[in-house]
The first five atom37 places (N, CA, C, CB, O) and aatype in JSON, in Angstrom:
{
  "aatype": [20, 20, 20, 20, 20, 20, 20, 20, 20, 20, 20, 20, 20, 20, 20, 20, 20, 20, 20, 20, 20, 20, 20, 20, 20, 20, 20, 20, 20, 20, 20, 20, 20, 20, 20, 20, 20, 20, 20, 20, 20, 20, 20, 20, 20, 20, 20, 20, 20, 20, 20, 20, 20, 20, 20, 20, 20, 20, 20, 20, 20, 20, 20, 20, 20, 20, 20, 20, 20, 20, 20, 20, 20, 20, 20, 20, 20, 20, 20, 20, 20, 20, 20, 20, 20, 20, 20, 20, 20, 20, 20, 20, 20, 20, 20],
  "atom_mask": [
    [1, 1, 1, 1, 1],
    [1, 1, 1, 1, 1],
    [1, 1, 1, 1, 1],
    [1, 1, 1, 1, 1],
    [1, 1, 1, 1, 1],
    [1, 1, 1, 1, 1],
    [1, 1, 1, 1, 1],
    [1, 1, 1, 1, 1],
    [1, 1, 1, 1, 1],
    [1, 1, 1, 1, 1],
    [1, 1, 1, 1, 1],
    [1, 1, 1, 1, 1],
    [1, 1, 1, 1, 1],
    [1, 1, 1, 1, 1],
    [1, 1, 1, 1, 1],
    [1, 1, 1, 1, 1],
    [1, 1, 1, 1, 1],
    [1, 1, 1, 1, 1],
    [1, 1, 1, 1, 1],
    [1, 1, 1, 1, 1],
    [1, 1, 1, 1, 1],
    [1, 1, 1, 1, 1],
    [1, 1, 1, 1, 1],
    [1, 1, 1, 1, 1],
    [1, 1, 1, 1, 1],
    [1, 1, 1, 1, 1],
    [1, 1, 1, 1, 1],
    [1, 1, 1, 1, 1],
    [1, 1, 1, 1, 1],
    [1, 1, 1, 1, 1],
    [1, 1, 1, 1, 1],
    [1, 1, 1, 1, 1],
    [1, 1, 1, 1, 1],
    [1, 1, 1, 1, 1],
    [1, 1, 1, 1, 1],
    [1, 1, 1, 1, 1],
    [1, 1, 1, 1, 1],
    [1, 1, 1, 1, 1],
    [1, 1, 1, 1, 1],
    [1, 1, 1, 1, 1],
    [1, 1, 1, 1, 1],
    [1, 1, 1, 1, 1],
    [1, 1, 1, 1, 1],
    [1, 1, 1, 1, 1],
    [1, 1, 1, 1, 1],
    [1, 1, 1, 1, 1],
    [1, 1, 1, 1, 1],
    [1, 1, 1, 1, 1],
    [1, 1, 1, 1, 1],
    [1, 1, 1, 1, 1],
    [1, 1, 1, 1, 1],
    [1, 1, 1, 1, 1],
    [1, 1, 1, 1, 1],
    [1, 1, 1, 1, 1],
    [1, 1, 1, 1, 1],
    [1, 1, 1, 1, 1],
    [1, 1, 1, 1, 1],
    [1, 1, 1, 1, 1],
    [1, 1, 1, 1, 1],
    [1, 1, 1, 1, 1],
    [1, 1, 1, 1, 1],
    [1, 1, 1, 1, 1],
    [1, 1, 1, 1, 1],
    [1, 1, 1, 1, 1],
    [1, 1, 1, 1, 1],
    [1, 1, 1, 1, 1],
    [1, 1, 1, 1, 1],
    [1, 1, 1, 1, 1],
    [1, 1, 1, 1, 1],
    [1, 1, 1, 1, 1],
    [1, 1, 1, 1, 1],
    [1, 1, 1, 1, 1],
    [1, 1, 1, 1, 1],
    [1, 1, 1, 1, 1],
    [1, 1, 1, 1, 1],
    [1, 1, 1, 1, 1],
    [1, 1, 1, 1, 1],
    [1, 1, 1, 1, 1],
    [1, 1, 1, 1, 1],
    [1, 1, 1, 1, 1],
    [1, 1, 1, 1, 1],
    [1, 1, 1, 1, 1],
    [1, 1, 1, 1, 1],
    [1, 1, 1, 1, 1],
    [1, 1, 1, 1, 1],
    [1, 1, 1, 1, 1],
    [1, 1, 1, 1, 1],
    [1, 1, 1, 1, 1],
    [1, 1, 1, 1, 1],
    [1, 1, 1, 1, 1],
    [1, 1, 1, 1, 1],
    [1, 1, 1, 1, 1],
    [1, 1, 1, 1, 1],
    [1, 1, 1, 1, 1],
    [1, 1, 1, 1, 1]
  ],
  "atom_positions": [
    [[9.2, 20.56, 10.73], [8.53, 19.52, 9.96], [7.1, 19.39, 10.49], [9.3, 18.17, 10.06], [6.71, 19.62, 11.63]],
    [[6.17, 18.86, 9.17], [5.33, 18.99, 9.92], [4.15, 17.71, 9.78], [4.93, 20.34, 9.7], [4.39, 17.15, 8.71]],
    [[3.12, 17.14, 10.4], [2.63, 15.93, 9.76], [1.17, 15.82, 9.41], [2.95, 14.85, 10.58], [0.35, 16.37, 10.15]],
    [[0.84, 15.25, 8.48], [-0.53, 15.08, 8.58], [-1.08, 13.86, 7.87], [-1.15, 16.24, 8.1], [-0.43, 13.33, 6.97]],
    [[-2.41, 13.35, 8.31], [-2.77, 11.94, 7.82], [-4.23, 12.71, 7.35], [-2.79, 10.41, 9.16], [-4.76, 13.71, 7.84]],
    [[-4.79, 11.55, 5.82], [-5.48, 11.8, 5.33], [-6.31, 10.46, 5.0], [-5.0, 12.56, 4.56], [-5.76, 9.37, 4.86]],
    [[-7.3, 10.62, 4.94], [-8.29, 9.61, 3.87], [-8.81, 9.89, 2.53], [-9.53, 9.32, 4.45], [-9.4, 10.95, 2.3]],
    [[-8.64, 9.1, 1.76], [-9.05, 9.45, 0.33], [-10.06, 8.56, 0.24], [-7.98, 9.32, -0.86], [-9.88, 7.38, 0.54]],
    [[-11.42, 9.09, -0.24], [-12.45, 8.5, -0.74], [-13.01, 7.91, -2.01], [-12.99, 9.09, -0.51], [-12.25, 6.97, -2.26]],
    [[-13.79, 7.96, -2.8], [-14.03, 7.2, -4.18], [-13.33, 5.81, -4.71], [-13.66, 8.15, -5.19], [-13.06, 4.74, -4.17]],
    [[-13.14, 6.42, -6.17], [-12.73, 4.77, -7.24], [-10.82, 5.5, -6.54], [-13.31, 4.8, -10.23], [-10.34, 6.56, -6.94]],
    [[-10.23, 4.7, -5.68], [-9.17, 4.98, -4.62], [-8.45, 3.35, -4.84], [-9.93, 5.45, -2.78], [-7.22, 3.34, -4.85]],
    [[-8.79, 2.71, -4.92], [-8.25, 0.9, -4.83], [-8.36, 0.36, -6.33], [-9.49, -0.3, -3.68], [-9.29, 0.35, -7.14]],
    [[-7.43, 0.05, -6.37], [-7.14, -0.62, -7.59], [-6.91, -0.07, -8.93], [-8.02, -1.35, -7.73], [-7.21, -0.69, -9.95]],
    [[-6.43, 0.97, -8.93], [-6.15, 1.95, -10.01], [-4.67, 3.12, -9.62], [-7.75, 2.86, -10.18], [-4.47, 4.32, -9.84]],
    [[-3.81, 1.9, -8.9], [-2.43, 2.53, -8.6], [-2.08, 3.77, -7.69], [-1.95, 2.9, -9.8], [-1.14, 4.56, -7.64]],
    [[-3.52, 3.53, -6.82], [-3.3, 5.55, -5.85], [-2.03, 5.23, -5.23], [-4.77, 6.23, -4.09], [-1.04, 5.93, -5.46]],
    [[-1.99, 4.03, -4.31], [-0.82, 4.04, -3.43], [0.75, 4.04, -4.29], [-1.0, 2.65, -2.47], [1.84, 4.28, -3.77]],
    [[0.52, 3.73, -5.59], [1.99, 3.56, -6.03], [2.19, 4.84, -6.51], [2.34, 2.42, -7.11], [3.39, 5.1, -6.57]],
    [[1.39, 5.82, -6.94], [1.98, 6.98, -7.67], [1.42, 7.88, -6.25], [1.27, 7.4, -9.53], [1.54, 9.09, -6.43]],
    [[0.97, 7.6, -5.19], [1.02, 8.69, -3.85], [2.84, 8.5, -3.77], [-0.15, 8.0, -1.98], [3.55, 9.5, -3.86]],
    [[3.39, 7.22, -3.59], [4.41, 6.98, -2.66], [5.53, 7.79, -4.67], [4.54, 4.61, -1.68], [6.31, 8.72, -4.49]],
    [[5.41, 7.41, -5.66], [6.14, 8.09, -6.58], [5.91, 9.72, -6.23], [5.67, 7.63, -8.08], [6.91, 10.26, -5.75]],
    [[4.76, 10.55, -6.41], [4.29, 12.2, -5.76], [5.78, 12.21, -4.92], [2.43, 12.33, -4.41], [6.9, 12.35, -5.39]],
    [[5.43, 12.05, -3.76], [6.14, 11.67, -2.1], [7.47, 11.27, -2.09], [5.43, 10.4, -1.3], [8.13, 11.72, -1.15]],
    [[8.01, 10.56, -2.85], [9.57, 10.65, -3.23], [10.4, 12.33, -4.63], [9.69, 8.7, -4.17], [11.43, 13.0, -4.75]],
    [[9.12, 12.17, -5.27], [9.62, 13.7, -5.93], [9.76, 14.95, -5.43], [8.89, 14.09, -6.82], [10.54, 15.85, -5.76]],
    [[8.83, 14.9, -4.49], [8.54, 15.86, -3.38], [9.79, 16.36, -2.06], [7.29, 15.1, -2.69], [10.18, 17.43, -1.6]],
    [[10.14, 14.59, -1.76], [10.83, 14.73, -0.34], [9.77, 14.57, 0.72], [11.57, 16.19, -0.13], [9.78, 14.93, 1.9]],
    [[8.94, 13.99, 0.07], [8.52, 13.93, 1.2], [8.59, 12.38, 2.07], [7.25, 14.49, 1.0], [9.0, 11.38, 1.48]],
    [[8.13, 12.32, 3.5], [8.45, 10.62, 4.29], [6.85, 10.38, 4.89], [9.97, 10.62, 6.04], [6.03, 11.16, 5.38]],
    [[6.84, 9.17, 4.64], [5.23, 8.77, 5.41], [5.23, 7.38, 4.3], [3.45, 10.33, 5.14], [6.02, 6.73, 3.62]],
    [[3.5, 7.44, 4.71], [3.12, 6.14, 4.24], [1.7, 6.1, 3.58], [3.18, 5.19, 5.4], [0.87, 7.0, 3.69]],
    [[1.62, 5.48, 3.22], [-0.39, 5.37, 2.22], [-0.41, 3.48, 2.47], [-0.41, 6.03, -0.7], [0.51, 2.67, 2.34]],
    [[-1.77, 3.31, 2.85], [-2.27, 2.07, 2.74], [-3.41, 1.9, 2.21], [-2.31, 1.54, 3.74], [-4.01, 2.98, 2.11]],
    [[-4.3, 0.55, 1.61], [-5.46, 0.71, 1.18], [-6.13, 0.23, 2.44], [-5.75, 0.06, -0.12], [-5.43, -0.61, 3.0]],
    [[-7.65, 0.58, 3.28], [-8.22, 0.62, 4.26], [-9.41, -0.55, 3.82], [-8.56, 2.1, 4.64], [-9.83, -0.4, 2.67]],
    [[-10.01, -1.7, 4.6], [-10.87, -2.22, 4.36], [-12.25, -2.13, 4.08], [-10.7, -2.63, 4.83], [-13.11, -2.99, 3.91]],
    [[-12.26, -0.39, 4.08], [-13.18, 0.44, 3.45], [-13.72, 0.36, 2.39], [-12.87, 1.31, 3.36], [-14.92, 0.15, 2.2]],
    [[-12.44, 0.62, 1.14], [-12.11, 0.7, -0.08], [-11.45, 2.48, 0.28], [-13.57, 0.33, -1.29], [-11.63, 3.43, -0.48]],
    [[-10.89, 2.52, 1.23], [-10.39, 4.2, 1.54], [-9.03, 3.97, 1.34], [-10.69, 4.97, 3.22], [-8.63, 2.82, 1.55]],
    [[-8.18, 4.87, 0.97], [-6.81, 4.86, 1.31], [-6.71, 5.9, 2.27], [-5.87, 5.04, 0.16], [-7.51, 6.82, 2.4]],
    [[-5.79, 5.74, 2.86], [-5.14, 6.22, 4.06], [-3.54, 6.57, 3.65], [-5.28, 5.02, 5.28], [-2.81, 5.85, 2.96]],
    [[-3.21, 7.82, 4.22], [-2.08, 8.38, 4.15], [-1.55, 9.0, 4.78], [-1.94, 8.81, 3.54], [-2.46, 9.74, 5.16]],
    [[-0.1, 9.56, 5.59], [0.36, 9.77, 6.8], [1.44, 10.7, 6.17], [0.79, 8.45, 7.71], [2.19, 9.85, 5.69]],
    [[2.11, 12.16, 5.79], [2.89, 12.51, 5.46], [3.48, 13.02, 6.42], [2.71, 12.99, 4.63], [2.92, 13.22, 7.5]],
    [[4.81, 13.34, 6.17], [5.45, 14.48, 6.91], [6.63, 15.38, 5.93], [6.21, 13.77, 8.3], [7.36, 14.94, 5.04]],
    [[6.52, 16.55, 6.39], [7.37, 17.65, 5.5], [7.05, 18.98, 5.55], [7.32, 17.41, 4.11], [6.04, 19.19, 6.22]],
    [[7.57, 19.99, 5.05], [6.84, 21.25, 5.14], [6.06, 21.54, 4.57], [7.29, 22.1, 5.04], [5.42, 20.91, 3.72]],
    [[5.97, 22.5, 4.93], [3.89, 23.12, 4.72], [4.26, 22.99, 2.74], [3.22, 25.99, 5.65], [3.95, 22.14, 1.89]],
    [[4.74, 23.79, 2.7], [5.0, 23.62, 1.62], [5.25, 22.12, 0.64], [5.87, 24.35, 1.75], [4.95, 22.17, -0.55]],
    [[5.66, 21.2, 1.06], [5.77, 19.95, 0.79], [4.34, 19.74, 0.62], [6.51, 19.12, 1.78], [3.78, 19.65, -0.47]],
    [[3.67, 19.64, 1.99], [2.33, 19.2, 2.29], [1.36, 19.51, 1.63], [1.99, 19.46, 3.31], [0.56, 18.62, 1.35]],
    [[1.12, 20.84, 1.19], [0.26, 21.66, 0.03], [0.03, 20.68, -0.94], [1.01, 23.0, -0.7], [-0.91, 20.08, -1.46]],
    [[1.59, 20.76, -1.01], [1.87, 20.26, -2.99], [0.53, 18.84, -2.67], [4.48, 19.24, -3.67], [-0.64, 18.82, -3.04]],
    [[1.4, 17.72, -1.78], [0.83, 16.11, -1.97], [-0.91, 16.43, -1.72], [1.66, 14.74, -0.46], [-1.83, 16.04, -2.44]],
    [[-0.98, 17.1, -0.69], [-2.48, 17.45, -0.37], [-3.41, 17.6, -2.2], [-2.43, 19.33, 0.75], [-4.32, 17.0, -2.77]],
    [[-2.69, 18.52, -2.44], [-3.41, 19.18, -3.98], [-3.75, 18.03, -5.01], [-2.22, 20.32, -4.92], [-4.84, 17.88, -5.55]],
    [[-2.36, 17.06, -5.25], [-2.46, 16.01, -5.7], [-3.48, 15.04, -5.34], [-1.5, 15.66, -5.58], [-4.3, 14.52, -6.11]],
    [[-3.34, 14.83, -3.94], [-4.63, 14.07, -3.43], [-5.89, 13.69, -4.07], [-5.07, 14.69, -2.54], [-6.46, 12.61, -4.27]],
    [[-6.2, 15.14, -4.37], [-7.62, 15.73, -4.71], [-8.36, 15.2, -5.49], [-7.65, 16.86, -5.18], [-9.59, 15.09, -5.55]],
    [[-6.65, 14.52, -6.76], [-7.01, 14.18, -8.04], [-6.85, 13.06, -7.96], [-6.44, 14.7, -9.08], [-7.79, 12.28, -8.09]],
    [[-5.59, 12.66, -7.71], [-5.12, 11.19, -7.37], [-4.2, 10.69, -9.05], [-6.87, 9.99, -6.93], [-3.81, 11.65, -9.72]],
    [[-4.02, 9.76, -9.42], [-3.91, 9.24, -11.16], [-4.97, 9.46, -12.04], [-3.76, 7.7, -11.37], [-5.96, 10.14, -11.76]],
    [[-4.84, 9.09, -12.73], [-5.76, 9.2, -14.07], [-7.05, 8.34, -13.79], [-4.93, 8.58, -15.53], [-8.18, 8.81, -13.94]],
    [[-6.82, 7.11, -13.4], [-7.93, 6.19, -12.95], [-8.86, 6.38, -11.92], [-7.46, 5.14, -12.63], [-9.99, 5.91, -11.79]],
    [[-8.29, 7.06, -11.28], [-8.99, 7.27, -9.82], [-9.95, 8.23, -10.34], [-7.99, 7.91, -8.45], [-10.0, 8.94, -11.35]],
    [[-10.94, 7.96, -9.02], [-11.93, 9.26, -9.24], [-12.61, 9.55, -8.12], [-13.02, 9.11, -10.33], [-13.78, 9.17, -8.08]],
    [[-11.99, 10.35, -6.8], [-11.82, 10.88, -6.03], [-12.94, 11.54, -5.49], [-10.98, 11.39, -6.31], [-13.33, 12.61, -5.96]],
    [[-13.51, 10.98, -4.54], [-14.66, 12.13, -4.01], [-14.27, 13.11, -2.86], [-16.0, 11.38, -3.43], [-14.56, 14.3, -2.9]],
    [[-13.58, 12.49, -1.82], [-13.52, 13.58, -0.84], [-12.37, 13.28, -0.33], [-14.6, 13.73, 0.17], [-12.12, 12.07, -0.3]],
    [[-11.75, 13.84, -0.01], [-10.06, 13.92, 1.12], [-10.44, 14.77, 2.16], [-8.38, 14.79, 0.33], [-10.71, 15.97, 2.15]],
    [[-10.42, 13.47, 3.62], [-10.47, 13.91, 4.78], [-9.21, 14.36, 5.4], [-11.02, 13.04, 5.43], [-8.35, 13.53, 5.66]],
    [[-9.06, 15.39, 5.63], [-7.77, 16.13, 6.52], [-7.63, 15.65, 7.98], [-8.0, 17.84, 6.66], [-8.62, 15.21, 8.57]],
    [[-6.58, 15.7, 8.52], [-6.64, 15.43, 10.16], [-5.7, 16.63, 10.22], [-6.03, 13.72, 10.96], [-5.32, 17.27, 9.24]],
    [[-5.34, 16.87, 11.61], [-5.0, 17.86, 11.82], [-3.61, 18.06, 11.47], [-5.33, 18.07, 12.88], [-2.98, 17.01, 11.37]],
    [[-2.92, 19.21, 11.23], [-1.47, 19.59, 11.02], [-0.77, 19.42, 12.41], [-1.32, 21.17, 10.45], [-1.42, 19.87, 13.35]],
    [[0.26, 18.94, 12.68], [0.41, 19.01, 13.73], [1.89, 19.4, 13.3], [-0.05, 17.9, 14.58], [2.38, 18.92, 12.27]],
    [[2.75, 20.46, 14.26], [4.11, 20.71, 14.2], [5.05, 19.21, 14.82], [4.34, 22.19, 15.15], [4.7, 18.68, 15.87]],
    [[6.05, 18.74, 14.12], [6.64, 17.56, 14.96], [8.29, 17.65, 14.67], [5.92, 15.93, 14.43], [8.68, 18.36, 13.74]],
    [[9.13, 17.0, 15.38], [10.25, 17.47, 15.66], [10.66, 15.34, 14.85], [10.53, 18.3, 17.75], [10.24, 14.34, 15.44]],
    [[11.56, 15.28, 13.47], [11.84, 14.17, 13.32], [11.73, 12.8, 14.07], [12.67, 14.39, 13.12], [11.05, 11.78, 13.98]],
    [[13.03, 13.44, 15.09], [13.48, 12.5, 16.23], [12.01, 12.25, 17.64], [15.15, 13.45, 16.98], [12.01, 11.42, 18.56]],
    [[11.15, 13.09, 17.37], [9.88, 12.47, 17.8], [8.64, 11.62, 17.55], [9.51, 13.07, 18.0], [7.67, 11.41, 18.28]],
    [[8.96, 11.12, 16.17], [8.34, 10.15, 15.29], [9.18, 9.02, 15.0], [7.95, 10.76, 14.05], [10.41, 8.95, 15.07]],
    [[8.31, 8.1, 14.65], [8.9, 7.25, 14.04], [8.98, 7.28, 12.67], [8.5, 6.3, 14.39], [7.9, 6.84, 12.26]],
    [[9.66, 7.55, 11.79], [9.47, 8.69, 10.68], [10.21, 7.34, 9.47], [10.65, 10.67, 11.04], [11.43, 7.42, 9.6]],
    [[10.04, 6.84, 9.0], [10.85, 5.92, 7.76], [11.75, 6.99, 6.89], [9.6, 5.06, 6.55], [11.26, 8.08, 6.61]],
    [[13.0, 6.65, 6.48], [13.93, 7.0, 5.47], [12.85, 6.68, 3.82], [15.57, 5.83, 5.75], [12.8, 5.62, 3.19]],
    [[12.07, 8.08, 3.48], [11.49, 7.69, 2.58], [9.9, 7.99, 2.42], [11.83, 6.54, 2.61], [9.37, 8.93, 3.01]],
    [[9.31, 7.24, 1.7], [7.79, 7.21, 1.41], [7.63, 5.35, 1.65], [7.33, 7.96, -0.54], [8.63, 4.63, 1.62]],
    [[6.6, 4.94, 1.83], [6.55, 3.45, 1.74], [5.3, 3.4, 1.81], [7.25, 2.57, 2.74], [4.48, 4.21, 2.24]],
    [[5.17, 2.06, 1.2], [3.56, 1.68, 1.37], [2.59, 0.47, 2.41], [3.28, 1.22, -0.01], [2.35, -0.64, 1.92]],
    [[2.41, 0.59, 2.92], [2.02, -0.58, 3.82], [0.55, -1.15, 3.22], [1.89, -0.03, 5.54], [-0.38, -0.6, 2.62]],
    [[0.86, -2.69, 3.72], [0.07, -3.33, 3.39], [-0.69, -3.94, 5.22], [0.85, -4.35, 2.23], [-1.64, -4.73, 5.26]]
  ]
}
């Protein structure tokens, strides 16, 4: 498994990113979390395989229909073992 956290930039708040990231992220299989940042950034934390990760990453890019996305900051991939995270049953959204 594997994890990575992201920032999404642009029109990101208030046009449903976090509810259709965490819908993506349950179709997927994938577990993590998205919040909106006092930025106007969202923030997002996945974990899953590379393959998982691609997919939500790609999505990112675009986000919903409303959004309008300038840049997605990557952090690093890191390899992680479940039971070494604190990992939620799921996708969720924090506030």
């Amino acid at each position: 498994m594997y994890k990575v956290t992201v920032t999404i930039q642009g029109r990101v708040q208030g046009v449903a990113y976090r509810y259709s990231t965490q819908e993506i992220a349950n179709e997927l299989g994938i577990q993590g979390w998205v919040k909106n940042l006092p930025t106007g950034e969202v923030q997002a934390c996945f974990y899953g395989s590379k393959d998982q990760l691609k997919a939500i990453l790609d999505w990112c890019e675009e986000g919903p229909s409303l959004a309008r996305v300038t840049r997605v900051e990557q952090g690093e991939w890191s390899e992680v073992e479940p039971q070494d995270e604190t990992i939620s049953n799921g996708f969720e959204i924090r506030y």
